[in-house]
C-alpha positions as CSV (number, residue, x, y, z in Angstrom):
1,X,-38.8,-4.9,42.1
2,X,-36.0,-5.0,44.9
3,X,-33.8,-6.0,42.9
4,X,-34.7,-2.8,40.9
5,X,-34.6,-0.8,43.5
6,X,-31.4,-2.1,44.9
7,X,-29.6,-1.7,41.8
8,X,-30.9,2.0,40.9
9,X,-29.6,3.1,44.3
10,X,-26.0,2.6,43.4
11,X,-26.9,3.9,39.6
12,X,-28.5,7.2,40.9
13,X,-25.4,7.6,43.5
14,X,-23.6,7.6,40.4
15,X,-25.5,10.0,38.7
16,X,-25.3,12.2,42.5
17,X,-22.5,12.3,42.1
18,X,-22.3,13.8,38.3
19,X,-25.0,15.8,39.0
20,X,-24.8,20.2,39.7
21,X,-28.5,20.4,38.8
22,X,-30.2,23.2,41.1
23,X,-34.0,23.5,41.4
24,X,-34.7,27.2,40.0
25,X,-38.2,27.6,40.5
26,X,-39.3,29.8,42.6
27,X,-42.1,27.9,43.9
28,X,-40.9,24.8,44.4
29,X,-39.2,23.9,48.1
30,X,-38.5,21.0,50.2
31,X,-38.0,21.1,53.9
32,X,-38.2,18.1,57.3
33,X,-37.4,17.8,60.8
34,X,-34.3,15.7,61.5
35,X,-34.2,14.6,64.9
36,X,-36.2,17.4,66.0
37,X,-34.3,20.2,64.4
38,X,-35.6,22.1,61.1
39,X,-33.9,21.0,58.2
40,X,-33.8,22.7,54.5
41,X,-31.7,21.3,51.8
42,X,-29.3,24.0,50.5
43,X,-28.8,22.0,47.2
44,X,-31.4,19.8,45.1
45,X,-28.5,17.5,43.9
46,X,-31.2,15.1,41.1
47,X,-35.0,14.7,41.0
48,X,-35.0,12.3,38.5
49,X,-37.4,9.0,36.8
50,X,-36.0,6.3,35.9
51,X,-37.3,3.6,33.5
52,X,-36.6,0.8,32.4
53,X,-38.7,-1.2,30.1
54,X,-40.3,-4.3,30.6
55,X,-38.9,-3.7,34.1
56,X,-40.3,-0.7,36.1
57,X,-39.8,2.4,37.0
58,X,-38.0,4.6,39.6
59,X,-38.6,7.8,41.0
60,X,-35.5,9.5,43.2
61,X,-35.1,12.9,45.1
62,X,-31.4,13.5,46.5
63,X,-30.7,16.5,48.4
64,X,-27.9,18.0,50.9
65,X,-26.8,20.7,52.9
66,X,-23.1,21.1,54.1
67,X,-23.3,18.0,56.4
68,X,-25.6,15.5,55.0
69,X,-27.6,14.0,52.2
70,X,-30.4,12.6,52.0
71,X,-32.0,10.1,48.9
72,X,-35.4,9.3,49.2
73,X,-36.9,6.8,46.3
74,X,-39.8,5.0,45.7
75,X,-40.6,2.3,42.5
76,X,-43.9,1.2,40.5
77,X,-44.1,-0.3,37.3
78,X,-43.9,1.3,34.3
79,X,-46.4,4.0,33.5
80,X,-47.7,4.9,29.7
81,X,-46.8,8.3,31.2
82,X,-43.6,9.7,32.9
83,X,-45.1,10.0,36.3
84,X,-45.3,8.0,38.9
85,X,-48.6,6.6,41.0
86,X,-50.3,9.2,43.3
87,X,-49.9,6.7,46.3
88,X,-47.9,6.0,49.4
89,X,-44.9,4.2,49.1
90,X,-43.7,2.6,52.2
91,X,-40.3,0.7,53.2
92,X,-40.3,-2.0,56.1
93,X,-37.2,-3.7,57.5
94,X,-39.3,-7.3,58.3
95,X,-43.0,-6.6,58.0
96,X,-44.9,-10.2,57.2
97,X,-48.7,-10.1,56.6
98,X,-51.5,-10.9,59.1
99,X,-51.1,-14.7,58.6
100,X,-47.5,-14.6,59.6
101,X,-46.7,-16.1,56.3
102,X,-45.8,-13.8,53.7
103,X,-43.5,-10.8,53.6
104,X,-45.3,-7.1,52.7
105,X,-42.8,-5.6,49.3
106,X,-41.0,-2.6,50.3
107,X,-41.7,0.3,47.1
108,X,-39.3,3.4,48.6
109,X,-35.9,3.0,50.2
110,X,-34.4,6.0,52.2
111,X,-31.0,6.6,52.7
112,X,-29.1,9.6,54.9
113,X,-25.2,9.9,54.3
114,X,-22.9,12.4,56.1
115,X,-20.6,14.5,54.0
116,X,-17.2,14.8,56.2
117,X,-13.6,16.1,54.5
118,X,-15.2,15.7,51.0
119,X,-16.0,12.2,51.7
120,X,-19.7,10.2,52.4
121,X,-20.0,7.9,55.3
122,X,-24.1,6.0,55.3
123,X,-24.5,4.8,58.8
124,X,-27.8,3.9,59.0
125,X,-29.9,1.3,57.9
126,X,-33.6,2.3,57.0
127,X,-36.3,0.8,59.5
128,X,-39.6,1.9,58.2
129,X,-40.8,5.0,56.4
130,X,-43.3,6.7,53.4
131,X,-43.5,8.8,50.6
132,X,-46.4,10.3,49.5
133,X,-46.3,11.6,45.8
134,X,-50.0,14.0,46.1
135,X,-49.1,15.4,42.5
136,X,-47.4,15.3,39.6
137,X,-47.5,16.7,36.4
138,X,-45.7,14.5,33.3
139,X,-46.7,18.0,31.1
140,X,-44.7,20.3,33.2
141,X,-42.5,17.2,34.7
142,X,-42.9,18.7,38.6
143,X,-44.0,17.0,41.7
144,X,-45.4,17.2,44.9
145,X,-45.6,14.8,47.8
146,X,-44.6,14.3,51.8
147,X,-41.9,11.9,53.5
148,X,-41.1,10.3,57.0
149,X,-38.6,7.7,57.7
150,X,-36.1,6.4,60.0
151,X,-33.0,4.8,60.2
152,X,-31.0,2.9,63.0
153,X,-27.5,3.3,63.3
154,X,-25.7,-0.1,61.7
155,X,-22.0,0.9,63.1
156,X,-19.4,3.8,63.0
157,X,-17.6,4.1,59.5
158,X,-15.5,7.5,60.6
159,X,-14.6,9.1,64.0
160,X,-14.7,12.9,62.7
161,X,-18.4,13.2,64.3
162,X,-20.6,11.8,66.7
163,X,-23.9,10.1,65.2
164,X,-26.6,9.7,66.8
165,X,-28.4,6.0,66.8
166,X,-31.6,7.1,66.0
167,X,-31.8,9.1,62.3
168,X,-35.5,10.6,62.3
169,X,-37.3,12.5,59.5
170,X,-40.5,13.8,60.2
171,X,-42.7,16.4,58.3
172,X,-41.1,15.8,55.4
173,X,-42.7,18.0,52.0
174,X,-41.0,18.6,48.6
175,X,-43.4,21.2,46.3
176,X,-43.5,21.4,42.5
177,X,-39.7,20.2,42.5
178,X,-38.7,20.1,38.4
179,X,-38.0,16.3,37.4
180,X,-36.1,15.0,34.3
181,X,-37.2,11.2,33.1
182,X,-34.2,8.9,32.2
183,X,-35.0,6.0,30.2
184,X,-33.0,2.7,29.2
């Protein structure tokens, strides 16, 4: 499944960076704190499933305002429907089991990128965080669910702005956000 993960990252990037889609209902929002400040998205760049037969399944918010973006995922196997799990997914950096022995499988990966000049910069590396998905509705194709994470600072890819070494999202919600299901 990392490898799934992994590879989907660079795929919906792609498809980021394609995408103008805007999230027109009315009811649906997302919002967090970053690093203690209150932080709304001012464009819902993709909310999208992705399967892949015999493979799994992907599920991927991306989001920005005029500074920074932010890509949360999470994967399960592949559903008979085009929803995901109601479940926490969680990402460790090194978590082993009890026993010492085995490692605990990361399902979400969380990713924050700076837009500078017309140009992305990710300089963190995710530590540990969760996604909740509470609802969703393969009928209507909307979702629900919470998020947390945070990220350490891996090294400085552009001198523009000062980053800070700590990325934290806290009190993360996204409401009835619309969602399209790829498949391949």
């Amino acid at each position: 499944m990392k490898k799934i993960l992994g590879g989907l990252l660079l795929l919906s990037i792609l498809f980021t960076g394609c995408s103008s889609d805007e999230n027109d209902d009315d009811n649906s929002s997302i919002s967090a704190t970053i690093n203690g400040v209150e932080w709304k998205p001012t464009k819902i760049n993709s909310v999208t499933l992705i399967k892949i037969s015999g493979s799994g399944q992907r599920f991927d918010i991306n989001m920005q305002d005029g500074s920074q973006m932010l890509m949360l995922a999470c994967e399960s196997e592949v559903t008979s429907n085009d929803a995901m799990p109601l479940k926490e997914y969680n990402f460790y950096e090194d978590l082993e089991d009890t026993d010492g022995n085995e490692w605990i499988p990361s399902d979400a990966l969380f990713v924050n990128t700076y837009l500078i000049d017309g140009n992305t910069y990710t300089e963190h590396m995710p530590v540990v965080g969760k996604m909740t998905i509470t609802a969703m509705d393969p009928e209507k194709k909307t979702v629900s669910g919470t998020f947390s994470f945070k990220s350490e600072k891996g090294g400085a890819l552009q001198t523009k702005i000062v980053t800070p070494d700590i990325f934290e999202v806290k009190n993360g919600v996204f409401n009835n956000l619309s969602y399209t299901v790829l498949s391949q």
